[in-house]
C-alpha positions in Angstrom: 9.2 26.4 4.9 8.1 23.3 6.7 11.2 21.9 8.6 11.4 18.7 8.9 14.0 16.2 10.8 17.8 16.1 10.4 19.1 14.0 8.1 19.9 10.6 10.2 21.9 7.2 9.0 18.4 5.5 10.5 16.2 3.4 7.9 12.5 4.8 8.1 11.9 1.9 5.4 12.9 -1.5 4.9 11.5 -4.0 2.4 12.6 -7.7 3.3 12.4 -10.2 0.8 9.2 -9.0 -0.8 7.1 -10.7 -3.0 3.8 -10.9 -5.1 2.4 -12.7 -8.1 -0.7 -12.5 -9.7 -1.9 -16.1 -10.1 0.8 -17.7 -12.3 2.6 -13.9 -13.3 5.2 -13.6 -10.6 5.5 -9.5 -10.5 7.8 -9.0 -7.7 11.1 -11.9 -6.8 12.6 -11.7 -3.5 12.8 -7.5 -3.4 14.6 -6.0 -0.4 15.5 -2.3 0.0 16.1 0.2 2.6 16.0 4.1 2.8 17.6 6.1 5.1 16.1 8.6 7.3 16.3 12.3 4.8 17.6 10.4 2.0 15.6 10.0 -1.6 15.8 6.7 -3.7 14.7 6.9 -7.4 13.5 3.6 -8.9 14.0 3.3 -12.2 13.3 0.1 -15.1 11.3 -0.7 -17.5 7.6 -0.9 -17.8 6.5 -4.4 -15.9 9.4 -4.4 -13.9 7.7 -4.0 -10.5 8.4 -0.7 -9.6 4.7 0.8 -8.7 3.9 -2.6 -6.9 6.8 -2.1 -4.7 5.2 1.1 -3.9 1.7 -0.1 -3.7 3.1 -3.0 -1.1 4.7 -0.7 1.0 1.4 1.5 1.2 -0.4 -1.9 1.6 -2.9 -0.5 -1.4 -1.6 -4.1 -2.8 -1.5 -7.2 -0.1 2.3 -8.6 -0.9 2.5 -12.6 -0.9 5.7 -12.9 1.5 8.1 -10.6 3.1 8.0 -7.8 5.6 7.6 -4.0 5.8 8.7 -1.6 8.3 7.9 2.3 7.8 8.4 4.8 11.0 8.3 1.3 13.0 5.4 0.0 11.6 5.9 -3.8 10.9 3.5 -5.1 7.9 4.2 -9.3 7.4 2.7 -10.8 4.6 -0.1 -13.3 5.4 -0.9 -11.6 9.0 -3.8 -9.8 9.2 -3.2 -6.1 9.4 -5.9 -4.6 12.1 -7.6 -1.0 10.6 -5.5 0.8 13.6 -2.2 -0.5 12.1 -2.9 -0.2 8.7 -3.9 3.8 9.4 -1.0 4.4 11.3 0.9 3.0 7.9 -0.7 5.4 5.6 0.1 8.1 8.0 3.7 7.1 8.0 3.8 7.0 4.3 2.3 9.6 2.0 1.4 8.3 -1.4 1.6 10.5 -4.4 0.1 8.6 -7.9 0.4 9.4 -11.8 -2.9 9.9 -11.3 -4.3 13.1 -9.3 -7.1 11.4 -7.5 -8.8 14.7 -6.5 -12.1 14.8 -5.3 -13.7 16.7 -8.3 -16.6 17.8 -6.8 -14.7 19.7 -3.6 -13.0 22.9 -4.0 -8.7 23.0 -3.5 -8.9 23.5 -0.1 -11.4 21.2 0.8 -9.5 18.5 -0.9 -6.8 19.4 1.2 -8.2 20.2 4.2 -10.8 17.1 4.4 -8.1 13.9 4.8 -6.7 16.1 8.0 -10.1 16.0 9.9 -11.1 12.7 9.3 -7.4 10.7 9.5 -5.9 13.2 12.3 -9.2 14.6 13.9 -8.4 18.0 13.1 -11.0 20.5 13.4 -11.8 22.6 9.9 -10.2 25.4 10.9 -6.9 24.2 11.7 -7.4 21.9 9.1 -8.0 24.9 6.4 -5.1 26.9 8.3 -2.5 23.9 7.9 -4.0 23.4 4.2 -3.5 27.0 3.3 0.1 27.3 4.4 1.0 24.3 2.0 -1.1 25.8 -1.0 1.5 29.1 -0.7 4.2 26.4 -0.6 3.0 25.1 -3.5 2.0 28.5 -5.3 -1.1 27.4 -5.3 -2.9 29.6 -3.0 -5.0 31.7 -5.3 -6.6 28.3 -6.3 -8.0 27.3 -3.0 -11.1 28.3 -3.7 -11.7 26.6 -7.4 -12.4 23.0 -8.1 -9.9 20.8 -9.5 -11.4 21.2 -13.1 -10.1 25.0 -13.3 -6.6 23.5 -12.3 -3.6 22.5 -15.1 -1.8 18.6 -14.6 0.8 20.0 -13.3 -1.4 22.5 -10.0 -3.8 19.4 -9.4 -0.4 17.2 -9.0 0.5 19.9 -6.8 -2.6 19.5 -4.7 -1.8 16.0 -4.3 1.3 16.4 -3.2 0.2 19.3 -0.7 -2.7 16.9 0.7 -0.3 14.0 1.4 2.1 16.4 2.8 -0.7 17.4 5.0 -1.0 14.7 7.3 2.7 14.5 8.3 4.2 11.5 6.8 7.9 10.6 7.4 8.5 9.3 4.0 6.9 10.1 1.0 6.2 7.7 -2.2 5.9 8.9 -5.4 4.7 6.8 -8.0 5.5 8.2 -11.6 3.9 11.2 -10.6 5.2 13.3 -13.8 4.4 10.6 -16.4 0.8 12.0 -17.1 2.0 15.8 -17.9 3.6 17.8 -20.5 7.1 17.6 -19.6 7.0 21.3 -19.5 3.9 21.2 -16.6 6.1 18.2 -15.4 9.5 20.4 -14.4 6.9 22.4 -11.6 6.4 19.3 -9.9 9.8 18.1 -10.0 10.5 21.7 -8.6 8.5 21.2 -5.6 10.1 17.7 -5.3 13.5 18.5 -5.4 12.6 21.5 -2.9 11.0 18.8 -0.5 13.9 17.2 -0.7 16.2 20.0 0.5 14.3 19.7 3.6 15.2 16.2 4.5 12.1 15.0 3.6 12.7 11.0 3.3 11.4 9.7 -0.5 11.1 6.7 -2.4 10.3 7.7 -6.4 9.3 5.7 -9.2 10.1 7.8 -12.2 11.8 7.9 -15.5 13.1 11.2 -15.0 17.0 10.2 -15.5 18.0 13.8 -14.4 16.3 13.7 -11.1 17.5 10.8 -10.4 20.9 11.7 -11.1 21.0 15.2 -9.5 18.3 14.5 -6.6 18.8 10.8 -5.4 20.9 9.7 -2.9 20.4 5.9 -4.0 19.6 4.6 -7.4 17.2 1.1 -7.2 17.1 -0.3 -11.0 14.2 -2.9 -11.3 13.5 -5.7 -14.3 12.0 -8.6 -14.6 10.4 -8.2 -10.8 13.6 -7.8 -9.0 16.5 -5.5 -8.2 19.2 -6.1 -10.8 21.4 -3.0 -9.6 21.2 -0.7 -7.1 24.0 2.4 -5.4 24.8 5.7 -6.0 23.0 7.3 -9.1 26.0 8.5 -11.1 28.2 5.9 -10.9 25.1 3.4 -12.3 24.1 6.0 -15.1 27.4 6.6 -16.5 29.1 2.7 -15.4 25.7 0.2 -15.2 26.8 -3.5 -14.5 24.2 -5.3 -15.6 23.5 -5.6 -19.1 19.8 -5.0 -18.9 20.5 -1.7 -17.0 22.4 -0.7 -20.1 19.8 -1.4 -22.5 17.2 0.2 -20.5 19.2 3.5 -20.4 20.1 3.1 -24.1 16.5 3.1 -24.7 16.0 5.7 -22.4 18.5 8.2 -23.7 18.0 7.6 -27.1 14.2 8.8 -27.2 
């Protein structure tokens, strides 16, 4: 097992009064969150709300409008131009996990793996295949290194994403839905490996609609709509007492599936 840092009271993020429209479609309103060093925040709401864009913004895959980031130290403000140093030292920082695999099809596991190492951290192959081969036996995976993503399920090339993010170190990880496009049955070995990250003190910030993970995993519960936070504190007091009335139909909707 990887060991990673104590669990601290320290924010490794913090989202200040984000924002971000889309000509005259406003997606996010004012959004400010923070995440503790070693703790996990599920985000939850429904489709539109702004959930992945938070995400996105945070990874700077999507420029925000106004606001501030800070991940690991690393101070983003909207409508300053971020130089290619800071913005790599970002995506270090923050791991990004999609619905999405985002595999390169035509390399093997191992490769896909083992590739990001050497060209973000200047790892040479072998230490970059020996690192990469240590997280495939986390992941069970380590009978596939040699294959190509094709000969994987959903659920082992989600894995593989998850391993290649890990792979670079991040201090937080961000996971964006990254069950929605599996069988829910391939889906509970990725949530496996998510909760066991989590055991570690690895620091997360998860978009899902997973209400049990977020109930039995998270240490905060962020519930979007409508582009902002409408509710947010600890996950079992806002699934079985929500304030809001448009948390309560969400999760009416939800649970009644």
């Amino acid at each position: 097992m990887i060991e990673l840092n104590p669990q601290t009271t320290q924010p490794v993020v913090q989202v200040k009064n984000l924002a971000k429209a889309y000509g005259s479609n406003v997606v996010l309103r004012d959004v400010s969150l923070s995440v503790a060093e070693g703790s996990v925040t599920a985000m939850i709401g429904p489709s539109g709300a702004g959930k992945s864009t938070v995400l996105r913004c945070m990874n700077l895959l999507e420029q925000p409008d106004s606001g501030e980031i800070v991940i690991d130290g690393h101070c983003i403000n909207a409508g300053k131009k971020t130089s290619p140093k800071s913005l790599a030292a970002l995506r270090r920082s923050a791991g990004m996990v999609f619905q999405h695999f985002n595999l390169f099809p035509h390399m093997t596991v191992l490769r896909n793996v083992s590739l990001p190492q050497e060209r973000v951290l200047g790892c040479s192959r072998e230490q970059a295949n020996e690192k990469s081969m240590e997280l495939l036996k986390r992941m069970g995976l380590a009978d596939k290194a040699d294959q190509y993503p094709s000969r994987c399920s959903g659920g082992q090339q989600q894995r593989i994403a998850i391993a290649r993010a890990l792979a670079l170190g991040p201090r937080v990880m961000l996971f964006d839905e990254p069950t929605s496009a599996l069988d829910p049955e391939v889906g509970v070995e990725v949530l496996e490996v998510m909760k066991e990250l989590a055991s570690t003190g690895m620091t997360m910030v998860v978009v899902t609609h997973e209400m049990a993970f977020a109930e039995n995993v998270a240490d905060e519960l962020v519930v979007m709509a409508d582009g902002g936070i409408i509710e947010k504190g600890h996950p079992g007091q806002i699934l079985k007492d929500p304030q809001h009335e448009r948390t309560r139909r969400f999760l009416r909707a939800v649970l009644e599936r």
